[in-house]
N, C-alpha and C positions, 0 to 999 in steps of 0.2 A: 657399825655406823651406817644408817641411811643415806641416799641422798642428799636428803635436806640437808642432813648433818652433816657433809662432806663439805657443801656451799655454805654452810656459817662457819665449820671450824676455818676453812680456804678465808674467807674473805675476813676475819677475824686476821689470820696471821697474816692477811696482803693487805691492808686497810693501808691506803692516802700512798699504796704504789701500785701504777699504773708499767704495764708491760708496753705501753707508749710513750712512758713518759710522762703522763697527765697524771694529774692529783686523783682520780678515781679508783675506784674496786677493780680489780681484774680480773674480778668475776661479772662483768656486767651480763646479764644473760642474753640481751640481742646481740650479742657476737659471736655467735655458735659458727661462724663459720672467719678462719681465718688461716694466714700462713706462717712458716718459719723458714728464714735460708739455712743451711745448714753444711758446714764444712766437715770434713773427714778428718783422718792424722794430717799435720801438716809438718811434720818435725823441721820445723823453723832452727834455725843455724845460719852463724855467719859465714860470708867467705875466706875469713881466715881463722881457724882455728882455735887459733891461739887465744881469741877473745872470750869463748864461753870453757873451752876443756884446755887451758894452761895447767900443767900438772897432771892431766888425767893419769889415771894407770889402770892395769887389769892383772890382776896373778895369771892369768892363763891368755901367755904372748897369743896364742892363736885369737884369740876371744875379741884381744885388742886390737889385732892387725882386723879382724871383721869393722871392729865398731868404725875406726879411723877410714875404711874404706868409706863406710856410713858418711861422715864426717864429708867427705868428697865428695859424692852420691848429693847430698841438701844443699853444698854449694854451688855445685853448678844448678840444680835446678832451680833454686830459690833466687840465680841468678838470670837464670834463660827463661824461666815456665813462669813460676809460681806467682809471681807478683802480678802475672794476667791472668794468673786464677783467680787469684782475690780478686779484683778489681771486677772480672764475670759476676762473682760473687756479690757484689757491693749491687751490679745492677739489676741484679732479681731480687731486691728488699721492693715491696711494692706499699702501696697503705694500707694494706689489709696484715701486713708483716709485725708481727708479735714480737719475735724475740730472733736471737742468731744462736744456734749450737753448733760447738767442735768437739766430735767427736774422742778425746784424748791423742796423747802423743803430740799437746799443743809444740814441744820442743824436741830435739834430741836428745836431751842428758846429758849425762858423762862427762861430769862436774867433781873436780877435787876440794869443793869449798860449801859450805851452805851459804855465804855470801854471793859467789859464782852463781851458783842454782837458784837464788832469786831473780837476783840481775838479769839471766838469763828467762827467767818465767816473765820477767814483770816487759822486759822489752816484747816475747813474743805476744803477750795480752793485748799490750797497752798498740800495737801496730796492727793488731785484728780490728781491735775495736774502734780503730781510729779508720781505719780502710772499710771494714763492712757494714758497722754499727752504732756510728758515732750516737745516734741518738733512740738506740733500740739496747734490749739488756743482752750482753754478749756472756756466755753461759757455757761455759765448759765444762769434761768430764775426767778423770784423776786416769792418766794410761801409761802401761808400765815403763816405758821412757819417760816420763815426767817424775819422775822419783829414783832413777837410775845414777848414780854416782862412782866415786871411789869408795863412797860407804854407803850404799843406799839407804841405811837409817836416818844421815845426816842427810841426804836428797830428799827422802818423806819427808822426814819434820818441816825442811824449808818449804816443801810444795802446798803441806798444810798449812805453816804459817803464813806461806803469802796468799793463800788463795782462799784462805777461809777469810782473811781482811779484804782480799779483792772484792769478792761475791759476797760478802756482806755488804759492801758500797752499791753495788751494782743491784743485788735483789733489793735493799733495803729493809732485812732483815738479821740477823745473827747467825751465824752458819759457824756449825759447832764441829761438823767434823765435813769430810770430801763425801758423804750420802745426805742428801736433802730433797725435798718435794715442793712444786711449783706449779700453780695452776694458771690456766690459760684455757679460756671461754670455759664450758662443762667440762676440761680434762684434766687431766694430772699427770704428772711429768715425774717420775720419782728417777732420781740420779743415783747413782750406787758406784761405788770406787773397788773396780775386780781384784785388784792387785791383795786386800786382805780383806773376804768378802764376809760381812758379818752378819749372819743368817737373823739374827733377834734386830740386826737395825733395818734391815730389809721387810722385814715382816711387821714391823711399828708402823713404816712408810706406808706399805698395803694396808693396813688397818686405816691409817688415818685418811686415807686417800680413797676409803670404800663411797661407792655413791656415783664416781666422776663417770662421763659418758662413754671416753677412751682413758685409757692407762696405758702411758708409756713411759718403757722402761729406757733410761740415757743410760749406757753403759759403755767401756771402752771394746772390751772383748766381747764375742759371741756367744750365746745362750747355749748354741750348738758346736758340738764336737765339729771343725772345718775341716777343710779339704786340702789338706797339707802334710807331704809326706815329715817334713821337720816336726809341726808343731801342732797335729792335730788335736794334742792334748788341752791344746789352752784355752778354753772356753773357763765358763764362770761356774768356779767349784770345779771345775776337771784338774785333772792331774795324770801322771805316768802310770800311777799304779790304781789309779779311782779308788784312792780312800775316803773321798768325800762323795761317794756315789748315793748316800742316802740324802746329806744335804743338797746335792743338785735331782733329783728325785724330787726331794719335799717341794724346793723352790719350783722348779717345770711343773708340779702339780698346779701350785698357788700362781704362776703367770697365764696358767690354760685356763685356770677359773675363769681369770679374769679375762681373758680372750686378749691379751697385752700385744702391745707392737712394741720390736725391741728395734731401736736406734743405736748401732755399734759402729766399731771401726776395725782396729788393729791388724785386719788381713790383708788391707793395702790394695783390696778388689771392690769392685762393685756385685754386691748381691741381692737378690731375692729369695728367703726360706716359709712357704709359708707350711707348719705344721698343725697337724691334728689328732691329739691324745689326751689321754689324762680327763675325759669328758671336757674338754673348751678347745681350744685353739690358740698358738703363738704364731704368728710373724713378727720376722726379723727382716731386718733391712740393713746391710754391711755398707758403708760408705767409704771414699778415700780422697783424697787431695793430695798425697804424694805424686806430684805429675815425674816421677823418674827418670822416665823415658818417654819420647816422642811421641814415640804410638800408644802412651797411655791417653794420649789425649782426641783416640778415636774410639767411637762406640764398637764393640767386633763381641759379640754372646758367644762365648765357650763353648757353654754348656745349657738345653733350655727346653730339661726334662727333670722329672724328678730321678728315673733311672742315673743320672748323673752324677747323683749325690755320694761323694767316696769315690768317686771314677780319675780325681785328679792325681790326688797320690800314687795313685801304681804305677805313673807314669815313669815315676824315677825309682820307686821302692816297689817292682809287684811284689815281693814277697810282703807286704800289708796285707795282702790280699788273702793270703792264707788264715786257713782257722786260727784263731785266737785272739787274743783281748783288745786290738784295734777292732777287728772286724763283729765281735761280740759288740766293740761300745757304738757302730753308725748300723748295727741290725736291729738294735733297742731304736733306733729315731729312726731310718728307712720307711716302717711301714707308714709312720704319720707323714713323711713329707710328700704334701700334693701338688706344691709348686717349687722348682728351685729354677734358678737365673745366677748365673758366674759370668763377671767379663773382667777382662784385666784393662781396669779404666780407671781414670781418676778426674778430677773433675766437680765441681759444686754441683748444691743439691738444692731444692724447695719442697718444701712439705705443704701441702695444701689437706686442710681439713674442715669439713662439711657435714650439717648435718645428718647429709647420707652416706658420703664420699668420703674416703681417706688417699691419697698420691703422693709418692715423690716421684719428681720432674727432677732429668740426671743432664747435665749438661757438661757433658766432655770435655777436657782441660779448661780453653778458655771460648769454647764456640758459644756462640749468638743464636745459634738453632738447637730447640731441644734436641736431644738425640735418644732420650730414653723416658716413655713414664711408666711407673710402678704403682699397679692398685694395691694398696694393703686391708681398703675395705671397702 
């Protein structure tokens, strides 16, 4: 599919909705240049409990004494922090503001009901969109706390059912499964749900999305193996034992084509990756809104070298660092990464895109002064 043919099939499926709200195309082509605010995880949770995980449980007591710390952890901040994040958030939507993305992990989980797990989805939406977006399309991404339960079968289906009805009101469209694609000015915005990632719907998205100027990719998890002695496994298609090394292979091939910029979350940091293989180029850009602790809500750069990249984990595990299949899976991406940037920050974001330009502007917990911008192109 050419160009052209990107901009008829796009304005075909967006015809009489406007990413403003106006009855027009959202593809009008003198708007090449525009913004998005853009929030991280924000695992939204009450302060007691008892209202969204009455019944919880977990077969593995350790598992659950974690989560229920969790549990404490989003009440106090959603008590102290978080509601001056949003509201930060609410006042970097400017006119030039297209739409609002959250990065997944809109909630906590850990839900014993699929009635619970909506109620739960539908209060954290319905209080974003009412705080950041009342009149812009509030656009969210499927993260693996969002589908998290006593059965997280019953927690998927709930997140699918309420959220393929939500985002169908919202895009004014039909949204058939948690992967969907959305344009805005010449771009394309394809959303992918990591948690079961299904390489033939991913690849339909790219196909139909061939032509757009940028292509970005809304995912919860990262493209790239992170920087974490627990969980550097969890990026999109990774795993412990990379049995899916040839699907995440194919896909980095097909986002390098395309020179994609990927919009993630789930590492709870503020990052920059930007890489070069496979003949194209990906960056990624990691986002967070967990303001957890205090000093997340100061800018402080980690790390801001590419040497960096894989230097966090040894900190707690050096044995990572010996020969073998961690350090075989960050010597495969090592030699392409030419930029990296780690802070342990949280904080809203603004995407500003231009026909020359690409940034995100990082503004730390709830501060009035940027404190960080990121070229991505």
């Amino acid at each position: 599919m050419d160009r052209r043919s990107f901009f008829k099939y796009s304005a075909g499926a967006m015809v009489g909705v406007s990413l403003l709200g106006r009855a027009t195309s959202a593809f009008a082509r003198d708007e090449s240049s525009y913004s998005a605010v853009i929030l991280g995880d924000t695992h939204y949770d009450a302060p007691d409990p008892e209202k969204y995980h009455a019944g919880y449980t977990d077969p593995n007591p350790e598992r659950e004494a974690n989560h229920r710390k969790e549990f404490a952890r989003n009440a106090e901040m959603w008590d102290a922090r978080c509601p001056s994040l949003v509201k930060r958030a609410a006042r970097l939507v400017g006119e030039d503001t297209r739409f609002v993305l959250q990065m997944g992990d809109l909630i906590q989980g850990d839900t014993a009901t699929a009635a619970a797990h909506a109620a739960f989805l539908a209060d954290a939406y319905e209080l974003l969109k009412k705080e950041v977006s009342p009149n812009l399309k509030f656009i969210t991404v499927a993260g693996n706390h969002d589908v998290r339960g006593n059965d997280d079968a019953v927690a998927a289906k709930a997140y699918k059912d309420y959220m393929t009805a939500r985002l169908s009101k919202e895009m004014g469209k039909r949204m058939q499964d948690n992967n969907f694609l959305f344009p805005a000015g010449d771009d394309s915005y394809l959303v992918v749900d990591f948690n079961h990632p299904d390489l033939e719907r991913i690849e339909q998205l790219l196909t139909e999305s061939e032509g757009a100027r940028h292509t970005f990719i809304v995912v919860h998890c990262p493209v790239f193996p992170y920087d974490s002695a627990s969980y550097w496994w969890w990026f999109l298609f990774g795993s412990r034992d990379d049995k899916r090394a040839e699907e995440r292979r194919h896909i980095r091939r097909l986002l390098a084509g395309r020179e994609a910029i990927v919009l993630c979350g789930h590492t709870h940091k503020t990052e920059l990756l930007d890489w070069y293989g496979d003949d194209g180029r990906i960056t990624q850009m990691t986002m967070s809104s967990v303001w957890a602790k205090a000093s997340q809500g100061t800018w402080t750069e980690k790390v801001s070298s590419p040497e960096g990249y894989g230097s966090q984990m040894l900190k707690s595990r050096p044995e990572l660092g010996e020969p073998g299949p961690v350090q075989d899976l960050f010597n495969e991406y090592r030699p392409g990464v030419q930029r990296y940037s780690w802070a342990d920050a949280a904080g809203s974001y603004k995407l500003l895109v231009s026909p020359k330009e690409v940034f995100v502007d990082f503004y730390a917990g709830d501060s009035e002064l940027l404190s960080h911008r990121f070229q991505l192109r």
